[in-house]
C-alpha positions in Angstrom: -53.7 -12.4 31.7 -56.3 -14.8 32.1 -57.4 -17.7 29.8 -60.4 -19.6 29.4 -62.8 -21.7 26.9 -66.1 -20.3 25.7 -67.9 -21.3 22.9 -65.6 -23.6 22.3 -62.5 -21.2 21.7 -60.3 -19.5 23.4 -60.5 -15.8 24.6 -58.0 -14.0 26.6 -59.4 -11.7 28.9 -57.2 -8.9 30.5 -57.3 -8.7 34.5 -56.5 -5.4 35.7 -55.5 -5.9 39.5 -56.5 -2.7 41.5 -54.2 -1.9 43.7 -53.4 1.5 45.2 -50.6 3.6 46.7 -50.3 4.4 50.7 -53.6 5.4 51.9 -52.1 8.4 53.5 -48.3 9.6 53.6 -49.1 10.6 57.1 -50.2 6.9 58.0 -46.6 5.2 57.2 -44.9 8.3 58.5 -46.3 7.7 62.1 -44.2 4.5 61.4 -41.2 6.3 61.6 -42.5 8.3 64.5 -40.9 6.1 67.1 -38.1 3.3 66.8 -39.0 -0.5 66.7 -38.0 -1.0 70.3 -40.8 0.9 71.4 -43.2 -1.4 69.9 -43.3 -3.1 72.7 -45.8 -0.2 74.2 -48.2 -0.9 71.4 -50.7 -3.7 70.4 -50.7 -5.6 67.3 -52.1 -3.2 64.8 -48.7 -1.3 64.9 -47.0 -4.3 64.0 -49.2 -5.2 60.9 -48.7 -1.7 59.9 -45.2 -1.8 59.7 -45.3 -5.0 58.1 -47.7 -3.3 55.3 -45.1 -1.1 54.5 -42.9 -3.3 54.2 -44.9 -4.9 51.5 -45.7 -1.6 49.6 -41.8 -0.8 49.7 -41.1 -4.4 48.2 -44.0 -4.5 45.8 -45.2 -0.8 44.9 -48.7 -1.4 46.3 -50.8 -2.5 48.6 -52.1 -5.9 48.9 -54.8 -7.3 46.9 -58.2 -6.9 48.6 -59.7 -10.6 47.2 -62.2 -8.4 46.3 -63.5 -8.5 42.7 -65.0 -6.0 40.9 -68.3 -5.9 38.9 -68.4 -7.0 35.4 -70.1 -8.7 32.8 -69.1 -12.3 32.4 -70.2 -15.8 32.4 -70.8 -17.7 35.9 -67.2 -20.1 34.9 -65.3 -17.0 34.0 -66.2 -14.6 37.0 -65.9 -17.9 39.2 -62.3 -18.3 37.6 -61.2 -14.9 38.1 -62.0 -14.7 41.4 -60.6 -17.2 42.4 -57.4 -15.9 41.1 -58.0 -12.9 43.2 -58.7 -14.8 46.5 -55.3 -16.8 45.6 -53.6 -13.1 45.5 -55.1 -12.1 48.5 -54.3 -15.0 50.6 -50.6 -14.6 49.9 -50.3 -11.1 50.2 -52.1 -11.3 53.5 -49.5 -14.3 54.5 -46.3 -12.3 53.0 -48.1 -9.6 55.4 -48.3 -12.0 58.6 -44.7 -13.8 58.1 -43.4 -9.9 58.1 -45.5 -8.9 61.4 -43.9 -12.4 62.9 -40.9 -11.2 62.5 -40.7 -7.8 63.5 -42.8 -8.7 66.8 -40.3 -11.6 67.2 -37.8 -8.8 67.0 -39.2 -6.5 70.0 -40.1 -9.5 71.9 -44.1 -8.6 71.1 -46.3 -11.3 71.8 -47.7 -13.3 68.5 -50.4 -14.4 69.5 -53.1 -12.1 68.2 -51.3 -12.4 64.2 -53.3 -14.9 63.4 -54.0 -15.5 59.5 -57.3 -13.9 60.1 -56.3 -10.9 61.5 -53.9 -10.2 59.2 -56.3 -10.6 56.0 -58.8 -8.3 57.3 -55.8 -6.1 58.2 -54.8 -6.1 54.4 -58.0 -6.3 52.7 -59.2 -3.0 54.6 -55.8 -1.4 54.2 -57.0 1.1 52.1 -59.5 2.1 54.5 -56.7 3.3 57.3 -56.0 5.8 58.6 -53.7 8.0 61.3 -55.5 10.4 63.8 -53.4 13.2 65.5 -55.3 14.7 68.1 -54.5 18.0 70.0 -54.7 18.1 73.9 -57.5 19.9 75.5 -55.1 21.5 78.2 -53.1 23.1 75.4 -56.3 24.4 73.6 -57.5 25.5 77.1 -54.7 26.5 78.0 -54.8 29.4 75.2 -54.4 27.7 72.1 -57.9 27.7 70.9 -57.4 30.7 67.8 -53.9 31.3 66.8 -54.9 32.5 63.6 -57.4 34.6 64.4 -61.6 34.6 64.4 -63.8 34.6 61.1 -64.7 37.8 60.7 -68.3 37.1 59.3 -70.9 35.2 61.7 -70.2 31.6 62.6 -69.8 29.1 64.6 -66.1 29.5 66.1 -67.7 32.8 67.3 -69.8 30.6 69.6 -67.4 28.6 71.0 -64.7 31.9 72.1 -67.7 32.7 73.8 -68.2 29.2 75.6 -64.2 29.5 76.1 -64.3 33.2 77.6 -67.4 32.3 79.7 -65.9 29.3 81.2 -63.2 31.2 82.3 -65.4 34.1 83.5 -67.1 31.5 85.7 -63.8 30.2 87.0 -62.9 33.7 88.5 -66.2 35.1 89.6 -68.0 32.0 90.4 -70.9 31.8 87.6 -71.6 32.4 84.4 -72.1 35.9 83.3 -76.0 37.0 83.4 -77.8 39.7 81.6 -76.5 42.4 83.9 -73.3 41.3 83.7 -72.9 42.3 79.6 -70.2 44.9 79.9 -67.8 43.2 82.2 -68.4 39.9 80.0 -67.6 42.1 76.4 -64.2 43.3 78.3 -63.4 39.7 79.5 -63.8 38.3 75.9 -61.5 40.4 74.1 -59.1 39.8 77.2 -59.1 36.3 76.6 -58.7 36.3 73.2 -55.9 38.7 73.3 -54.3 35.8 75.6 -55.4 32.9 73.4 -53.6 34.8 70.7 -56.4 36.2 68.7 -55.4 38.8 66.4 -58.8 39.7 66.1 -60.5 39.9 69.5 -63.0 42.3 68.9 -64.6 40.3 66.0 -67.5 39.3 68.1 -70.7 40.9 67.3 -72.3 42.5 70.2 -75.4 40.6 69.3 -73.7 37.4 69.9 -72.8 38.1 73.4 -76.3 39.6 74.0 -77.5 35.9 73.0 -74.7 34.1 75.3 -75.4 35.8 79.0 -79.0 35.8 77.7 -78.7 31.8 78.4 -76.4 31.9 81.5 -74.4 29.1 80.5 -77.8 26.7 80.7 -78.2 23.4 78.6 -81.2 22.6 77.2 -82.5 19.1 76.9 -82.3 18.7 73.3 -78.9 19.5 73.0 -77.6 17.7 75.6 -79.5 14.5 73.7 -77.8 15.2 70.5 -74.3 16.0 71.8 -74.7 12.9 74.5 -75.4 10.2 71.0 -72.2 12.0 69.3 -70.8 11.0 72.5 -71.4 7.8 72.3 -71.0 7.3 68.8 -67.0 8.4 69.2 -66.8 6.4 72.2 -68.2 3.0 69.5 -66.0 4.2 66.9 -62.7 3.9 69.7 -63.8 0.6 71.1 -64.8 -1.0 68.1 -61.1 0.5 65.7 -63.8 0.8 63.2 -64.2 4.3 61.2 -62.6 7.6 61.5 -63.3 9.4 64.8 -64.1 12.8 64.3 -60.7 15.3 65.1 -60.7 18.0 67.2 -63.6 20.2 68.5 -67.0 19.6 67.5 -69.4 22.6 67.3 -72.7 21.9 67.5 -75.2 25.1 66.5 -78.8 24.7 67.8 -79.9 27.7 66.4 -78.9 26.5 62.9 -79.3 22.5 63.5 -75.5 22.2 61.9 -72.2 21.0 63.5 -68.7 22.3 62.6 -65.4 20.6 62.9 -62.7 22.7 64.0 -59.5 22.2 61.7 -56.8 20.3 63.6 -54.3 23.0 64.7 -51.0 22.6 62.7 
């Protein structure tokens, strides 16, 4: 609660603080993943992350952004209130720091990139976090790509068995299959899905792997441009620790101008 004088008398003007729960269970639980010994492996951000659940286990919530939200008011009550708001936010963020001191005191990690700055962008973007579980190529390679099965109507996972099966096709014979090659390419695909685990390995239509030893395995010049600034956008996105990478295999349809994101295997 929040008083102040206008026109003369007073008003009492209710502050509701927004605060939130964990931004995902899975974020605190990779916490838990490994003990605090092993810290020691990792660089600051996993030290301000336990800290912040430290904080939401103490308080409920997570730390006030400083952030205040739109509203009508005069210029000395908005002024007022967020200035209350900044004060909240500067000692969350520092309840935040002392915490990350001591648990990095406590593997013997170096302190010297919790600074007070880092640790109040650290809380005021807490919301914003978030824990990405990739799977390895090798085990998707490796015959992992369709454990529950294809789609039985058209799409794009259909595409990329093919680019799967004709990769290995290439592997043992040398190229990618050609027009002439249909037959033995229909035979291989169903073998290697049978392998991967497909339940379904003759959902391919036969139209599709017309289309696929039509190309021979060539890439164009537009698509290599598109998938080349995806690239590189990903590549930004791990540098930079700034937005959510894309998980798992992107499928890129140039016949459709649309990309899928294969779910991330369980």
């Amino acid at each position: 609660i929040y008083s102040s004088v206008h026109s003369g008398q007073w008003s009492v003007v209710g502050i509701i603080c927004i605060h939130s729960g964990p931004p995902s269970t899975q974020l605190f639980a990779a916490v838990d993943a490994e003990p605090l010994s092993s810290c020691v492996r990792r660089d600051d951000f996993w030290i301000l992350l336990r800290a912040l659940r430290a904080f939401h286990e103490v308080h409920g919530v997570l730390p006030v952004t400083g952030v205040l939200p739109d509203m009508t008011s005069t210029t000395q009550s908005y002024t007022a209130l967020r200035d209350v708001y900044t004060k909240e936010a500067e000692q969350n963020a520092a309840w935040v720091r002392d915490k990350a001191l001591e648990l990095a005191g406590a593997c013997g990690v170096a302190t010297a990139a919790l600074t007070p700055e880092r640790a109040a962008a650290f809380c005021r973007n807490a919301r914003n976090l978030r824990v990405v579980v990739t799977a390895r190529i090798a085990e998707e390679r490796g015959g992992g790509a369709f454990p529950n099965g294809l789609p039985d109507a058209p799409c794009d996972e259909w595409w990329y068995a093919l680019h799967l099966a004709a990769e290995r096709f290439r592997q043992e014979r040398g190229q990618y299959p050609k027009t002439a090659d249909l037959a033995a390419f229909a035979a291989h695909v169903q073998e290697y899905l049978r392998a991967a685990g497909c339940g379904n390995p003759g959902a391919i239509a036969q139209e599709y792997l017309k289309e696929w030893v039509r190309g021979g395995g060539v890439e164009t010049i537009a698509m290599a441009s598109i998938l080349g600034g995806v690239a590189a956008q990903e590549v930004i996105k791990l540098v930079t620790k700034q937005r959510v990478p894309v998980n798992h295999t992107l499928l890129c349809n140039g016949i459709t101008g649309g990309m899928t994101v294969l779910p991330t295997p369980a």
